[in-house]
C-alpha positions in Angstrom: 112.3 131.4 106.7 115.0 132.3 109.3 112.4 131.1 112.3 112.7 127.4 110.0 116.2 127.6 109.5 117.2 126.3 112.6 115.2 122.9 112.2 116.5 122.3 109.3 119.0 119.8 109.7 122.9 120.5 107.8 121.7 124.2 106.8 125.0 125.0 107.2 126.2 123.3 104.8 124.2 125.8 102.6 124.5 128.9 104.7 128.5 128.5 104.5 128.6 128.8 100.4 125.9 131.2 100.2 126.0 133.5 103.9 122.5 133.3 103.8 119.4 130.4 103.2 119.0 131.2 99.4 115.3 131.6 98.5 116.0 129.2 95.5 114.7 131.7 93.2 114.9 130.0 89.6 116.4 126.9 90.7 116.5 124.2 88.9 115.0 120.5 90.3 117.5 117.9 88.1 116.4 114.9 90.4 112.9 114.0 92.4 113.1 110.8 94.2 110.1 108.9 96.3 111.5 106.2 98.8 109.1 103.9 100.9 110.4 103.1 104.2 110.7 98.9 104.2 109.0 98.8 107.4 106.3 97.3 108.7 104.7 99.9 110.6 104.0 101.4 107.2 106.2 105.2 107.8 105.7 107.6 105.1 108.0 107.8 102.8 111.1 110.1 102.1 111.4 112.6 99.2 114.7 114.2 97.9 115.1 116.5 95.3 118.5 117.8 93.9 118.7 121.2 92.6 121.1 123.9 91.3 120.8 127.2 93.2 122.9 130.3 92.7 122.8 133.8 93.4 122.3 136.8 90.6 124.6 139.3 90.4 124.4 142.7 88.8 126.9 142.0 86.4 125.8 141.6 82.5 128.0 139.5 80.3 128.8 140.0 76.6 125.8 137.7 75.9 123.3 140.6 77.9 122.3 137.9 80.4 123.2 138.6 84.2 125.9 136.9 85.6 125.7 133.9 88.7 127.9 132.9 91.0 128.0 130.0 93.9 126.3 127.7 91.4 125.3 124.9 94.2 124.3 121.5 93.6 121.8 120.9 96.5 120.5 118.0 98.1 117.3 118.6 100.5 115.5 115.3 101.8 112.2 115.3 103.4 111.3 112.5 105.7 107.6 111.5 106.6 106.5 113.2 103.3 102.3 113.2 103.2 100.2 114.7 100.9 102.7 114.8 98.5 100.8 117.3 94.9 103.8 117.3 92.6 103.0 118.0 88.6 104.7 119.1 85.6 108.1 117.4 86.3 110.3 118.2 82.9 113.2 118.6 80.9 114.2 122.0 83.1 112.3 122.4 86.3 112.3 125.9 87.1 110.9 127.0 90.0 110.3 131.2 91.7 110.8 129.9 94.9 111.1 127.1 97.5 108.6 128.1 100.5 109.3 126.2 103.6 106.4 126.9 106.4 105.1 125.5 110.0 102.2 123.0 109.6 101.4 124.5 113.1 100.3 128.2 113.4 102.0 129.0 116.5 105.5 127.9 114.5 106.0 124.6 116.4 108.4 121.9 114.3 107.5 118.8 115.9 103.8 118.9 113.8 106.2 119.1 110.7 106.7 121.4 107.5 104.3 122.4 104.6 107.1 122.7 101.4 105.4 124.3 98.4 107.6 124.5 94.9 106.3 127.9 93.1 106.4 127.1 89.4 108.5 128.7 86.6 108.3 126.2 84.5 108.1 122.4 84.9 107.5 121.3 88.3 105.0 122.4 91.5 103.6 121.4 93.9 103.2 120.9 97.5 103.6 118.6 100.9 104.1 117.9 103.9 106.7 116.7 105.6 108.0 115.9 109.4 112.0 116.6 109.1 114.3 118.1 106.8 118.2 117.9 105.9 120.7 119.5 103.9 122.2 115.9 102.8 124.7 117.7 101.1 126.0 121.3 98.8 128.6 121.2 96.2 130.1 123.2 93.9 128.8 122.7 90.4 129.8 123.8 86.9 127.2 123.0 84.1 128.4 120.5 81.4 128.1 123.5 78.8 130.2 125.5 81.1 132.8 123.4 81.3 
């Protein structure tokens, strides 16, 4: 991932809360979006999804389960998303891992991205894009945390 890093546009604004790109390991996908360009040159369209991201700890709390911390709400867009396999979108969305790789075997960006969603529970999938950017990465406290 650190060889993709840098073409990913705003990873900062991720890398700053977290020190690191987090692997998205049990994330959660609240919000999926497909946008068609309204052009007549007929662009592919963009895809966003919003998830929640944190990092594990070590720490148990009195309920036995392991403490998070930097719980993120994430925005990632995709532009000129193609082959787009998504399934299973639900009520949680769970994913193992977000897996970001070069269409192009020697590693080149400008032939674009192949994102694949490793499944939990709820949605994966793969596709392809040609960009993506960090649109933006906030704070966020769950509603039954609150």
């Amino acid at each position: 991932m650190n060889d993709i890093l840098p073409h990913i546009a705003g990873a900062t604004k991720l890398t700053e809360i977290f020190g690191y790109w987090p692997s998205f390991h049990d994330a959660e996908v609240h919000l999926l979006t497909l946008e068609r360009p309204d052009e007549e040159h007929f662009p592919l369209p963009t895809l966003k999804l919003v998830f929640e991201v944190w990092e594990l700890t070590n720490e148990v709390n009195s309920r036995g389960h392991l403490v998070s911390r930097k719980r993120t709400r994430v925005t990632l867009k995709f532009t000129d998303a193609d082959k787009i396999d998504l399934t299973g979108f639900n009520h949680q969305n769970a994913i193992f891992w977000l897996r970001v790789e070069f269409k192009s075997p020697e590693g080149h960006s400008d032939e674009g991205f192949i994102v694949t969603l490793e499944p939990v529970f709820g949605l994966s999938g793969q596709f392809e894009c040609r960009g993506i950017e960090v649109v933006d990465a906030m704070p966020f406290v769950p509603q039954s945390a609150a």
